[in-house]
Chimera marker file (.cmm) of the C-alpha trace (Angstrom):
<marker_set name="trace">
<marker id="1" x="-1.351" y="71.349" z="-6.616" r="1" g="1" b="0" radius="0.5"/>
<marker id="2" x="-2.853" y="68.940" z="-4.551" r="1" g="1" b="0" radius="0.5"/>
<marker id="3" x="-5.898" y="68.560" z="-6.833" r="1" g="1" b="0" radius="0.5"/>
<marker id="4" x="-3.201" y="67.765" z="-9.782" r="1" g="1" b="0" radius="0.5"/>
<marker id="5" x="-1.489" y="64.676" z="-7.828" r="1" g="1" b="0" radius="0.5"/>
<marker id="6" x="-5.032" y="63.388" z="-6.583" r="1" g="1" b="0" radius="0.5"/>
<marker id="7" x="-6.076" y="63.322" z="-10.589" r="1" g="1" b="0" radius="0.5"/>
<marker id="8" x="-3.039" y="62.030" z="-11.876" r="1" g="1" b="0" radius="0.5"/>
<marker id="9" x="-3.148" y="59.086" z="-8.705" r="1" g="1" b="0" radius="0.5"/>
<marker id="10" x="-6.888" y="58.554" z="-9.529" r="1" g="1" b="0" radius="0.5"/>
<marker id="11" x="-5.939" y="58.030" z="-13.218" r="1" g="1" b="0" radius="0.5"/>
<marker id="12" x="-2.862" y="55.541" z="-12.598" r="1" g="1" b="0" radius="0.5"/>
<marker id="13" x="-5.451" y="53.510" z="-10.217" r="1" g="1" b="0" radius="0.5"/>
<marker id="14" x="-7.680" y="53.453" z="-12.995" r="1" g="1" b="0" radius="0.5"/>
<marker id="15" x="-4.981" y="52.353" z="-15.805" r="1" g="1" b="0" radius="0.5"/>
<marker id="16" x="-3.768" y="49.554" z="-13.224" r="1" g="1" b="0" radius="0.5"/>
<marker id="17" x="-7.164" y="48.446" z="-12.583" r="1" g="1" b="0" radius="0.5"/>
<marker id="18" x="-8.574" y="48.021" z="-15.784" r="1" g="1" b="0" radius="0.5"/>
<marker id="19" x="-5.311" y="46.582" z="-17.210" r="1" g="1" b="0" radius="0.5"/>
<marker id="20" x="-5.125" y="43.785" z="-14.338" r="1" g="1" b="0" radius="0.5"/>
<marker id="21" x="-9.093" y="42.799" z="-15.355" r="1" g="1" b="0" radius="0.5"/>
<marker id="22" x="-7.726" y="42.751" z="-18.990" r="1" g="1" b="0" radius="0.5"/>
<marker id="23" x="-5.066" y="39.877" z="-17.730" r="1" g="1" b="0" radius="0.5"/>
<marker id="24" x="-7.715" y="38.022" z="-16.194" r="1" g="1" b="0" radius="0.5"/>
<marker id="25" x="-9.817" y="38.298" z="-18.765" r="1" g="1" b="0" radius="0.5"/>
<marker id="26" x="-7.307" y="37.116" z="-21.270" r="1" g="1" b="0" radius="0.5"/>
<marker id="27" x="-5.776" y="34.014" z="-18.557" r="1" g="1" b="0" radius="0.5"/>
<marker id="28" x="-9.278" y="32.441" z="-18.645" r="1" g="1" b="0" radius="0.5"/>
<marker id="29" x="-9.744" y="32.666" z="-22.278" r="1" g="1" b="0" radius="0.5"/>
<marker id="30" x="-6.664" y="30.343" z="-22.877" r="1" g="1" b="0" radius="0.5"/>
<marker id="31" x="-7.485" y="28.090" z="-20.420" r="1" g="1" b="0" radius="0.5"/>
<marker id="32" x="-9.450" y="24.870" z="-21.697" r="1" g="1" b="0" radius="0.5"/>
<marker id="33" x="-12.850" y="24.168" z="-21.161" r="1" g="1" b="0" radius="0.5"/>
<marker id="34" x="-14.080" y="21.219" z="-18.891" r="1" g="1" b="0" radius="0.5"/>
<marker id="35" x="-14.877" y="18.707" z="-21.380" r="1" g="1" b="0" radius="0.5"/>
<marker id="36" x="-18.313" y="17.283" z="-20.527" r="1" g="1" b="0" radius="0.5"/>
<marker id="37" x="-19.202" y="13.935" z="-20.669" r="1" g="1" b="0" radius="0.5"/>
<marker id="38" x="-21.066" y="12.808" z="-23.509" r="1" g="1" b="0" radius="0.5"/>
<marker id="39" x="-24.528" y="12.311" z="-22.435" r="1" g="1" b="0" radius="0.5"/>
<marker id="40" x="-26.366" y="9.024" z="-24.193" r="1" g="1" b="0" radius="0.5"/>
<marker id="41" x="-29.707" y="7.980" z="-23.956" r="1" g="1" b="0" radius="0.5"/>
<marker id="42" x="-30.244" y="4.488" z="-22.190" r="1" g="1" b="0" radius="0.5"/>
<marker id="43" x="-27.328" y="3.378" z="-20.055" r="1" g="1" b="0" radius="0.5"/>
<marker id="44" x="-23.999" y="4.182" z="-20.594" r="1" g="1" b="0" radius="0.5"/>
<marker id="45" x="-20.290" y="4.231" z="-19.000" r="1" g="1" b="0" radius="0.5"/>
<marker id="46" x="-17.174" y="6.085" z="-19.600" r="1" g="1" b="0" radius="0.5"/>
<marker id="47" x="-13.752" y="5.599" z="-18.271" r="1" g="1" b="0" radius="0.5"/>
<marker id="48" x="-11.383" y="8.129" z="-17.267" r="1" g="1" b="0" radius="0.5"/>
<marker id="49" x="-8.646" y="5.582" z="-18.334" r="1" g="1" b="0" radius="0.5"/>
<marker id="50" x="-9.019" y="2.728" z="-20.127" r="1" g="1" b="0" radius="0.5"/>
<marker id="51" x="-5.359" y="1.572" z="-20.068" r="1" g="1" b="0" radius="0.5"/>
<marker id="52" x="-3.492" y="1.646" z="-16.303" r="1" g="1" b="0" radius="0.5"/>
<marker id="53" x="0.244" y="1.587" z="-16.663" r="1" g="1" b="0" radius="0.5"/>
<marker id="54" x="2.381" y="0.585" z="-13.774" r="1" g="1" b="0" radius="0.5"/>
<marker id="55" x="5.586" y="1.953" z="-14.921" r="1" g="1" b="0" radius="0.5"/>
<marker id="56" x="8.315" y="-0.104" z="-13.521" r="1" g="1" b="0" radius="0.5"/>
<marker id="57" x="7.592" y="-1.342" z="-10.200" r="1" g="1" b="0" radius="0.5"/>
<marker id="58" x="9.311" y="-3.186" z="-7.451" r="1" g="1" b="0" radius="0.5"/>
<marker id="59" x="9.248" y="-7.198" z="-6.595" r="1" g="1" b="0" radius="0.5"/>
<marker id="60" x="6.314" y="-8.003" z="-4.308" r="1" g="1" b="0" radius="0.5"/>
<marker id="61" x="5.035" y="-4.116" z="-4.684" r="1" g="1" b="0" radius="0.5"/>
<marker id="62" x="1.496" y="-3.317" z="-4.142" r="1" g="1" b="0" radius="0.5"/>
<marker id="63" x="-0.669" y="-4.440" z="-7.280" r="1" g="1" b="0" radius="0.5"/>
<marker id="64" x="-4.028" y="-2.653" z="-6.795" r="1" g="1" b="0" radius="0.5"/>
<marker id="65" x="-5.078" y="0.125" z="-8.988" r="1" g="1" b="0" radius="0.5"/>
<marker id="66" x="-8.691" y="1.046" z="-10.186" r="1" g="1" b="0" radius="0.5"/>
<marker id="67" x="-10.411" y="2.117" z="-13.654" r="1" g="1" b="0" radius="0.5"/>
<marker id="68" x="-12.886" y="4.797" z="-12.512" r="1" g="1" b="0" radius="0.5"/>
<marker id="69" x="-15.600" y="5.235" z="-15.250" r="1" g="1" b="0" radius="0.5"/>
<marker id="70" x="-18.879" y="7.669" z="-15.474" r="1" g="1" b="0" radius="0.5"/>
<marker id="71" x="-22.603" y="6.482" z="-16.121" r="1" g="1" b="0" radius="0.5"/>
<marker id="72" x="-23.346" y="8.851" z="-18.690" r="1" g="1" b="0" radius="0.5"/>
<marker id="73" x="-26.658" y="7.382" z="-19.689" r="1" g="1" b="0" radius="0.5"/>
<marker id="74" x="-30.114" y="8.584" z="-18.230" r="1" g="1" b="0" radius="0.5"/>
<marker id="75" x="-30.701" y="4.582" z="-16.988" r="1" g="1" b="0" radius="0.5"/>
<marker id="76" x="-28.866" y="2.703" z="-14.418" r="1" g="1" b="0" radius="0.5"/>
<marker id="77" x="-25.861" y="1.183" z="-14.618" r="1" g="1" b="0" radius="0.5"/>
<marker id="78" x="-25.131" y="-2.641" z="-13.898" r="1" g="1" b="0" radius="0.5"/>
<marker id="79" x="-21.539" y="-3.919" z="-14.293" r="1" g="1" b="0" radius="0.5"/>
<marker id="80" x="-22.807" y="-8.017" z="-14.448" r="1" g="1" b="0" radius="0.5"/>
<marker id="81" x="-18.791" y="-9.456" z="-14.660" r="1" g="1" b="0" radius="0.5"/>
<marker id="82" x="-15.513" y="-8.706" z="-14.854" r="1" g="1" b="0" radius="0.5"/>
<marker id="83" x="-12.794" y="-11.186" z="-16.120" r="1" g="1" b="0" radius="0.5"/>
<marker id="84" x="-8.983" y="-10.903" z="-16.060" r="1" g="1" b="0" radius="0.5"/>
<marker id="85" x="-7.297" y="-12.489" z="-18.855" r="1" g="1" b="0" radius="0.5"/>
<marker id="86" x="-5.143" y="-14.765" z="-16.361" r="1" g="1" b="0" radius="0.5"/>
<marker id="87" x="-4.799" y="-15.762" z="-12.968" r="1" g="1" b="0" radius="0.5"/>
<marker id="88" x="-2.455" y="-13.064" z="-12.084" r="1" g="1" b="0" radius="0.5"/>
<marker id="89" x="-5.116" y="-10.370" z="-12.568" r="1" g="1" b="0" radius="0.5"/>
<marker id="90" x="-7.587" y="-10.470" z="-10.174" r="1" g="1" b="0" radius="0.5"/>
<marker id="91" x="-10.905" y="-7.815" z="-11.069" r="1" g="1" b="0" radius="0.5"/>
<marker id="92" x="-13.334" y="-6.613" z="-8.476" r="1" g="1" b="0" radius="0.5"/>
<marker id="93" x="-16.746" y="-5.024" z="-9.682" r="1" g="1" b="0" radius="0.5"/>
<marker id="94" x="-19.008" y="-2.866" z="-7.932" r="1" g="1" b="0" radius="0.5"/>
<marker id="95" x="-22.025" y="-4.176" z="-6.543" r="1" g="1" b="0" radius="0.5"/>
<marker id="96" x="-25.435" y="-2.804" z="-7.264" r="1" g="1" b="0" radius="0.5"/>
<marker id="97" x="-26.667" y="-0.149" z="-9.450" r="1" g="1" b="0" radius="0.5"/>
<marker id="98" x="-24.461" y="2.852" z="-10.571" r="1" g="1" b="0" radius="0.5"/>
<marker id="99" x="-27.163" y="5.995" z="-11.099" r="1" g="1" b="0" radius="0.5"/>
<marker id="100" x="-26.990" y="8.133" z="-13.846" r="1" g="1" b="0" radius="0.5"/>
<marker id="101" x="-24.453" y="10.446" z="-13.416" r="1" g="1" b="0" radius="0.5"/>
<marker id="102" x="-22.618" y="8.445" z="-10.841" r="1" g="1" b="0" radius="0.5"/>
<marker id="103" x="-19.087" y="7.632" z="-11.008" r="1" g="1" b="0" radius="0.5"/>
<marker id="104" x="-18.152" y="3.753" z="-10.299" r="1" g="1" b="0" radius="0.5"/>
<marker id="105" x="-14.999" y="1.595" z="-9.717" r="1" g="1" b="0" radius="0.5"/>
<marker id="106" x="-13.352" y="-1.426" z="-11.586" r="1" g="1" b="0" radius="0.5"/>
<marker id="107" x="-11.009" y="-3.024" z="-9.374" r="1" g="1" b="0" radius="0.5"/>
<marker id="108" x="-7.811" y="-4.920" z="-10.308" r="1" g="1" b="0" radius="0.5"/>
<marker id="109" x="-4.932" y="-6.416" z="-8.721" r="1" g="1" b="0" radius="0.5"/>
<marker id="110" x="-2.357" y="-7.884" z="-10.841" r="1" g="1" b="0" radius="0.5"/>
<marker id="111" x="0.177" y="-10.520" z="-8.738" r="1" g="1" b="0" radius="0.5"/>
<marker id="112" x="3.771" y="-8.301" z="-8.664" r="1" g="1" b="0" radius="0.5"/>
<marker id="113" x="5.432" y="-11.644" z="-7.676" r="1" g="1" b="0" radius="0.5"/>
<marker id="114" x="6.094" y="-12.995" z="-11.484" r="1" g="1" b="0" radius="0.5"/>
<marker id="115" x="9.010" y="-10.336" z="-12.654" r="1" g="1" b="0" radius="0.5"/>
<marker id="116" x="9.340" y="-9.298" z="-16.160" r="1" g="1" b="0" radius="0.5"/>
<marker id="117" x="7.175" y="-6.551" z="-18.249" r="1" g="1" b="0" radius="0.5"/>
<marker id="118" x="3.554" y="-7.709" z="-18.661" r="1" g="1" b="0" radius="0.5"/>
<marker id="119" x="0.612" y="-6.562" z="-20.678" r="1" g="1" b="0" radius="0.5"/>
<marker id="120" x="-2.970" y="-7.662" z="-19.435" r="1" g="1" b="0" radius="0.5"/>
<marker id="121" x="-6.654" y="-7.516" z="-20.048" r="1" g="1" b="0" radius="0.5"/>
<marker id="122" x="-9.843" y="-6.989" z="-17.696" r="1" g="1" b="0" radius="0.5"/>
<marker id="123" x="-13.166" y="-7.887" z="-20.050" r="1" g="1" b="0" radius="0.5"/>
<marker id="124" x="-16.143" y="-5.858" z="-18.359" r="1" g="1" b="0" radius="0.5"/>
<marker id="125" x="-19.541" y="-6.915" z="-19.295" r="1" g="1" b="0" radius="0.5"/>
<marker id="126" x="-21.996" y="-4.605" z="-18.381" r="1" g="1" b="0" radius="0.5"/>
<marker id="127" x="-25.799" y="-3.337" z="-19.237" r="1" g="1" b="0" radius="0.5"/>
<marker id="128" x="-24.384" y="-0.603" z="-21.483" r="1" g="1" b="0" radius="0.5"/>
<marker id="129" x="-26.410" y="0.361" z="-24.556" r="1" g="1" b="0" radius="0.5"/>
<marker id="130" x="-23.780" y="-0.158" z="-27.507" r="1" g="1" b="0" radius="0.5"/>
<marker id="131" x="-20.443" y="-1.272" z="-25.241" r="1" g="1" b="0" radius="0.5"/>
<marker id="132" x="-21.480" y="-4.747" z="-23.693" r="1" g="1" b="0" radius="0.5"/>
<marker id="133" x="-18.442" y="-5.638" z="-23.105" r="1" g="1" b="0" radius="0.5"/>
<marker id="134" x="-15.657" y="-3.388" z="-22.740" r="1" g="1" b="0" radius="0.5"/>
<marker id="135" x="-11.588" y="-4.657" z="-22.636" r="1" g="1" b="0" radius="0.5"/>
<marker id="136" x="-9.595" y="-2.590" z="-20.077" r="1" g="1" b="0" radius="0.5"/>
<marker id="137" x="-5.881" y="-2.519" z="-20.092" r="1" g="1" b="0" radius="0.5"/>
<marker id="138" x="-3.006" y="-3.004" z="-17.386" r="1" g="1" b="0" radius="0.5"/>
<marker id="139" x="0.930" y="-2.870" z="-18.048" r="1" g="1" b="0" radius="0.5"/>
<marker id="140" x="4.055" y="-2.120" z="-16.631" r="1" g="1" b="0" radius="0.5"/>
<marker id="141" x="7.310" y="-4.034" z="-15.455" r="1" g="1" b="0" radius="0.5"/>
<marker id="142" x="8.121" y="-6.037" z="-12.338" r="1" g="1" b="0" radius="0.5"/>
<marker id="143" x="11.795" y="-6.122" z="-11.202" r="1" g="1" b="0" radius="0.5"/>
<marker id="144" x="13.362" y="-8.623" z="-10.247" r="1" g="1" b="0" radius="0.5"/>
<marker id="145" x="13.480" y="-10.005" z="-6.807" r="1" g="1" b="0" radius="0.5"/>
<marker id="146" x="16.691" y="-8.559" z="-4.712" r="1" g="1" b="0" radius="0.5"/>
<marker id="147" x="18.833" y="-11.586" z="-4.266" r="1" g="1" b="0" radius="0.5"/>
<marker id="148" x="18.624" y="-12.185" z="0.183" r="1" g="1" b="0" radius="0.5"/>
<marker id="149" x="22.125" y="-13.562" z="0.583" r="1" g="1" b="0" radius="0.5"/>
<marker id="150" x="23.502" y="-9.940" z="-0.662" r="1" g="1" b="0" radius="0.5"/>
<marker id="151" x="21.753" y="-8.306" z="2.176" r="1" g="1" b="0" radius="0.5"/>
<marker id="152" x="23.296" y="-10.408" z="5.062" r="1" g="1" b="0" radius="0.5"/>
<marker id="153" x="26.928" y="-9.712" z="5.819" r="1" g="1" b="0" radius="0.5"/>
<marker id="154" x="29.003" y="-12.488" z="5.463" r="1" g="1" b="0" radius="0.5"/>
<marker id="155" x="31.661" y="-13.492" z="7.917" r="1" g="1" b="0" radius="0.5"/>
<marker id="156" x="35.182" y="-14.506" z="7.173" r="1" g="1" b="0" radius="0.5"/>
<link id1="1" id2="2" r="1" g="1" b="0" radius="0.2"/>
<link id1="2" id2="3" r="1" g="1" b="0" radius="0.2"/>
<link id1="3" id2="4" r="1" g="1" b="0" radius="0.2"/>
<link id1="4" id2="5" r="1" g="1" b="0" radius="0.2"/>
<link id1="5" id2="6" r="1" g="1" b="0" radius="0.2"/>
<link id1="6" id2="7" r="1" g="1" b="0" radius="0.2"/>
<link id1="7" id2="8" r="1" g="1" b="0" radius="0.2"/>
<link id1="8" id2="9" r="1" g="1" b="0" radius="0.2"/>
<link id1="9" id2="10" r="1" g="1" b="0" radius="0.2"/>
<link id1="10" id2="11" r="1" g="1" b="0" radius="0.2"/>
<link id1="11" id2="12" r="1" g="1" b="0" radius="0.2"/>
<link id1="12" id2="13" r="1" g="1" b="0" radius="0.2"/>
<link id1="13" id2="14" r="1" g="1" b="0" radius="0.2"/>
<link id1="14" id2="15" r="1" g="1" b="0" radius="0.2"/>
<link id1="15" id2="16" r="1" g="1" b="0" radius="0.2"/>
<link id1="16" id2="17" r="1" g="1" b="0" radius="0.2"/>
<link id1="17" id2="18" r="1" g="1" b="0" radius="0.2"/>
<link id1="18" id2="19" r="1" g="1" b="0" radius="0.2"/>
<link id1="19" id2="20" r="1" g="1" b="0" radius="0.2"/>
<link id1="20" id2="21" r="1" g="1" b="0" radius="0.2"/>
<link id1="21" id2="22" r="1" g="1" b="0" radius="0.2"/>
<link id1="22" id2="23" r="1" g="1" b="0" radius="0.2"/>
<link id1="23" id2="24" r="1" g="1" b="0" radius="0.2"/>
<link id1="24" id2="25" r="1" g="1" b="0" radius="0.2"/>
<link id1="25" id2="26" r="1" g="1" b="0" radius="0.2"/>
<link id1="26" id2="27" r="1" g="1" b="0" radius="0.2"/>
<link id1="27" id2="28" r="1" g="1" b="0" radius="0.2"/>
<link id1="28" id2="29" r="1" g="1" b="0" radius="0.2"/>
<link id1="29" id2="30" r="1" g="1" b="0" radius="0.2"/>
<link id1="30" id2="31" r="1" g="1" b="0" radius="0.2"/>
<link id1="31" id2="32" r="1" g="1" b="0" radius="0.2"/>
<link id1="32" id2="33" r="1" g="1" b="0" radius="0.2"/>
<link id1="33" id2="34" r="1" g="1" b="0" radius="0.2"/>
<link id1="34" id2="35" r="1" g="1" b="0" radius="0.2"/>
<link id1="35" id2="36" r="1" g="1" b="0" radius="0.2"/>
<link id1="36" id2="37" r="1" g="1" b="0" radius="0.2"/>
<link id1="37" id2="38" r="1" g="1" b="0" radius="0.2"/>
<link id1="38" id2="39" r="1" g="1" b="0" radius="0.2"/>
<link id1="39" id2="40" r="1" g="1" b="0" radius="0.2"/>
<link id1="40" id2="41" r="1" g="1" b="0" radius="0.2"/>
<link id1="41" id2="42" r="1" g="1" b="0" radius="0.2"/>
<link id1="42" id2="43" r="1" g="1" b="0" radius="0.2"/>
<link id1="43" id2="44" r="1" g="1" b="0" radius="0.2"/>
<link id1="44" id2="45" r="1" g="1" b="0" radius="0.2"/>
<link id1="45" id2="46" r="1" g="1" b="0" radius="0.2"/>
<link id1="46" id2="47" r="1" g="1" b="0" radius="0.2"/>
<link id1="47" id2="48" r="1" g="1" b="0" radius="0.2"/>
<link id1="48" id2="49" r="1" g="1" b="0" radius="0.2"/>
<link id1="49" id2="50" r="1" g="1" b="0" radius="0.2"/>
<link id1="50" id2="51" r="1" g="1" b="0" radius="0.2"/>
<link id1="51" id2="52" r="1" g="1" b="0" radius="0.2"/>
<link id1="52" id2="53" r="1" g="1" b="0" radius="0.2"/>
<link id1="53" id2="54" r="1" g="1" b="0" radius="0.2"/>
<link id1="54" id2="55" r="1" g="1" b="0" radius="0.2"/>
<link id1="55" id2="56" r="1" g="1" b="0" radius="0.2"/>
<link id1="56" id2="57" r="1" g="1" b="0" radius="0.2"/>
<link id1="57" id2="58" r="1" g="1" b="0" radius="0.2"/>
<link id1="58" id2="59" r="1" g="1" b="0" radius="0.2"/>
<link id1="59" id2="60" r="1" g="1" b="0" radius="0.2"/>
<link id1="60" id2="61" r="1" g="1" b="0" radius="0.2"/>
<link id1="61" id2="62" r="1" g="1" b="0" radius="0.2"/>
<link id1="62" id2="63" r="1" g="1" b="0" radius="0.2"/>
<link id1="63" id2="64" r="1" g="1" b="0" radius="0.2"/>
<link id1="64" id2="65" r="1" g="1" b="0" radius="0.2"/>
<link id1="65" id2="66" r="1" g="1" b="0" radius="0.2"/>
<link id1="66" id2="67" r="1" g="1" b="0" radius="0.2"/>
<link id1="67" id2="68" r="1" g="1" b="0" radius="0.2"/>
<link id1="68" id2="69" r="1" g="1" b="0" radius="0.2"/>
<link id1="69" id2="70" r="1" g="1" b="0" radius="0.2"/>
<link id1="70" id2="71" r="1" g="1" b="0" radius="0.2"/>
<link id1="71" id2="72" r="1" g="1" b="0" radius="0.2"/>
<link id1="72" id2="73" r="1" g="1" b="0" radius="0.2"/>
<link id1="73" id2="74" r="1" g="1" b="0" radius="0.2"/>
<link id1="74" id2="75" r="1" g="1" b="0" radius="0.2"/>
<link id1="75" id2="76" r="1" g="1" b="0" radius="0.2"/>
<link id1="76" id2="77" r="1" g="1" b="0" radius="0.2"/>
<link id1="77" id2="78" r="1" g="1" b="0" radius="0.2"/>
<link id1="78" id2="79" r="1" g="1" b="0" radius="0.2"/>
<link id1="79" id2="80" r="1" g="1" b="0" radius="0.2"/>
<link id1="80" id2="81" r="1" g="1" b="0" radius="0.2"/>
<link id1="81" id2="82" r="1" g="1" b="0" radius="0.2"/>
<link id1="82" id2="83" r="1" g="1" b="0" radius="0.2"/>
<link id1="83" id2="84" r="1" g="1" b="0" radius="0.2"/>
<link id1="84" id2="85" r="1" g="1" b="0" radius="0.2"/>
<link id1="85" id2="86" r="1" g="1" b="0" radius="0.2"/>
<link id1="86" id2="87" r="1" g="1" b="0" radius="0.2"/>
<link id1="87" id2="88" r="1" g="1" b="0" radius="0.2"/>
<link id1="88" id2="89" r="1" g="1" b="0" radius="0.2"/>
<link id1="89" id2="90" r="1" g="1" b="0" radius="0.2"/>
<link id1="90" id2="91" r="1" g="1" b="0" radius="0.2"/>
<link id1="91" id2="92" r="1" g="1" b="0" radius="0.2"/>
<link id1="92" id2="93" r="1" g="1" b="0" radius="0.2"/>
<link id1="93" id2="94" r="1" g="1" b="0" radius="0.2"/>
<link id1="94" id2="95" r="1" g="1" b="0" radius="0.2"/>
<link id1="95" id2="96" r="1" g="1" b="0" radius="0.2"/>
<link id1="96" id2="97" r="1" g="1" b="0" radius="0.2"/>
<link id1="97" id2="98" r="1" g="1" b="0" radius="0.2"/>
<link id1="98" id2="99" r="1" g="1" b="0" radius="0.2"/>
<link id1="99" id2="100" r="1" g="1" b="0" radius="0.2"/>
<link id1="100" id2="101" r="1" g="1" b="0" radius="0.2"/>
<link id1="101" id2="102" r="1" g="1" b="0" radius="0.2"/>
<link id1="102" id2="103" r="1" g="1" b="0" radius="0.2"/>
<link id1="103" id2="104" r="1" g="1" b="0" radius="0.2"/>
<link id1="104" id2="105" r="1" g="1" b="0" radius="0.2"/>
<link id1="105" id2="106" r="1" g="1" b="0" radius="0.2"/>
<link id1="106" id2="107" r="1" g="1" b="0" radius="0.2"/>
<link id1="107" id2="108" r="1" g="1" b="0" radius="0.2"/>
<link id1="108" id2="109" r="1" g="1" b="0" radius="0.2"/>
<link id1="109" id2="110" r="1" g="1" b="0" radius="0.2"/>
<link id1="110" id2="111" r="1" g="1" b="0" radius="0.2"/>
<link id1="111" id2="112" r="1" g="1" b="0" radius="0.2"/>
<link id1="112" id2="113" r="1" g="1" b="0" radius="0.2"/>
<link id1="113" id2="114" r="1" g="1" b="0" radius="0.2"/>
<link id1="114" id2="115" r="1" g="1" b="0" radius="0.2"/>
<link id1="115" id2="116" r="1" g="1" b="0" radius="0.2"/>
<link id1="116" id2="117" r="1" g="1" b="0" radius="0.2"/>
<link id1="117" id2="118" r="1" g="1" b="0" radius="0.2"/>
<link id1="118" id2="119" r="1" g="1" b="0" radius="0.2"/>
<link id1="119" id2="120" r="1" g="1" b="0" radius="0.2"/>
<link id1="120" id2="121" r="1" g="1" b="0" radius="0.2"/>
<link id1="121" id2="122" r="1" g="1" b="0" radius="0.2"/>
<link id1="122" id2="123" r="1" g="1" b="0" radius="0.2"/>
<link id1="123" id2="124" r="1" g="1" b="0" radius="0.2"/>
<link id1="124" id2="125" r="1" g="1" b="0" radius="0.2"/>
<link id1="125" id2="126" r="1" g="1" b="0" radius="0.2"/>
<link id1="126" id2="127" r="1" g="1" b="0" radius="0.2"/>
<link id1="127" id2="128" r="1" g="1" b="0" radius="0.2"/>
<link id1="128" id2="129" r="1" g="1" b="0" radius="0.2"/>
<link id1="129" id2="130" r="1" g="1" b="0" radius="0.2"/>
<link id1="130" id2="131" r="1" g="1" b="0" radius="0.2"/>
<link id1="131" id2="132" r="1" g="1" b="0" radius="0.2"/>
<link id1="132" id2="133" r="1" g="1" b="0" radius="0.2"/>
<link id1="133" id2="134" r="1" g="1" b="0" radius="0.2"/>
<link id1="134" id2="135" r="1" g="1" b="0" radius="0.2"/>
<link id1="135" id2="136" r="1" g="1" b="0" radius="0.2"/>
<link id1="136" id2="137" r="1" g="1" b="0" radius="0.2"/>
<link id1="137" id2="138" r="1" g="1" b="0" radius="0.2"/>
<link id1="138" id2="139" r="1" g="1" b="0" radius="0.2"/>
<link id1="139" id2="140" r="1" g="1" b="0" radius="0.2"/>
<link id1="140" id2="141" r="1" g="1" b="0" radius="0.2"/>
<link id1="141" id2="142" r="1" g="1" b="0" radius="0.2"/>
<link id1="142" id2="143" r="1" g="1" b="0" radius="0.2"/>
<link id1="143" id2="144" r="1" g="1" b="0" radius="0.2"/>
<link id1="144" id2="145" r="1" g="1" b="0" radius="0.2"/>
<link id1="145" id2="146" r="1" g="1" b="0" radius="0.2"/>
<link id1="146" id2="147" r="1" g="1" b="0" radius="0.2"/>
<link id1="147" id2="148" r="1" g="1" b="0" radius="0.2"/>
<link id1="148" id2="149" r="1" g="1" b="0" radius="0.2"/>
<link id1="149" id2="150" r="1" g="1" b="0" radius="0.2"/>
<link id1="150" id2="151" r="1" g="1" b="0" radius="0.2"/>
<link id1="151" id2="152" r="1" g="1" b="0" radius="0.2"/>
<link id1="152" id2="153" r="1" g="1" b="0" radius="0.2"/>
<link id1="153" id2="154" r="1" g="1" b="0" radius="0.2"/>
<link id1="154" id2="155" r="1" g="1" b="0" radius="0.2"/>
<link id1="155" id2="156" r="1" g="1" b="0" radius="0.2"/>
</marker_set>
């Protein structure tokens, strides 16, 4: 008898076992592959993002955010300007050389004090074979300014 319940435990271990490795199995099937980053011969640059959206954001609110991009070339990367389109966004480039394979950082601040949606550009000019000069994009809405005098009690 005891033979009989060892055999039929052995055999339940097995079906559990080799159904839970069939899950698995099966879970990283239907997951997506990494896509890899097109490799190109020279000196490239790809960007994980190449429009930032604010969403709606507060009077005065912090207005730094960053395009992070990939050189995906087999040269090195130079980033020689960035431009904003106006004087309320400010770009920063890295300085340097970016290696092959190297991620980088295009800066931008854009001036939260003017309220009202806005829609700007950043024009990168860099060293990359084919994309010279590369327009980035920033957008999003500003609210208004809370009027002070509602804050302070008044007194009667």
């Amino acid at each position: 008898m005891k033979k009989i319940i060892l055999l039929a435990a052995i055999t339940v271990f097995g079906i559990a076992t080799s159904n839970a490795q069939a899950k698995k199995a099966t879970k990283k099937a239907d997951t997506p592959a990494k896509s890899e980053t097109p490799k190109v011969d020279g000196v490239g640059m790809v960007f994980e993002n190449e429009t930032i959206d604010y969403g709606t954001i507060p009077h005065n609110a912090d207005g730094k955010r960053e395009f992070v991009f990939v050189n995906n070339g087999t040269k090195p990367l130079t980033i020689e300007s960035t431009q904003g389109s106006c004087g309320c966004t400010v770009p920063s480039k890295p300085e340097g050389e970016i290696a092959p394979g190297a991620k980088g950082a295009i800066g931008v601040k854009y001036d939260t004090n003017r309220p009202g949606p806005f829609t700007k550009t950043v024009t990168v000019k860099s060293n990359a074979t084919g994309q010279e000069t590369k327009v980035l994009t920033i957008k999003g809405t500003v609210l208004p300014a809370a009027p002070a005098d509602a804050a302070a009690p008044t007194k009667s």
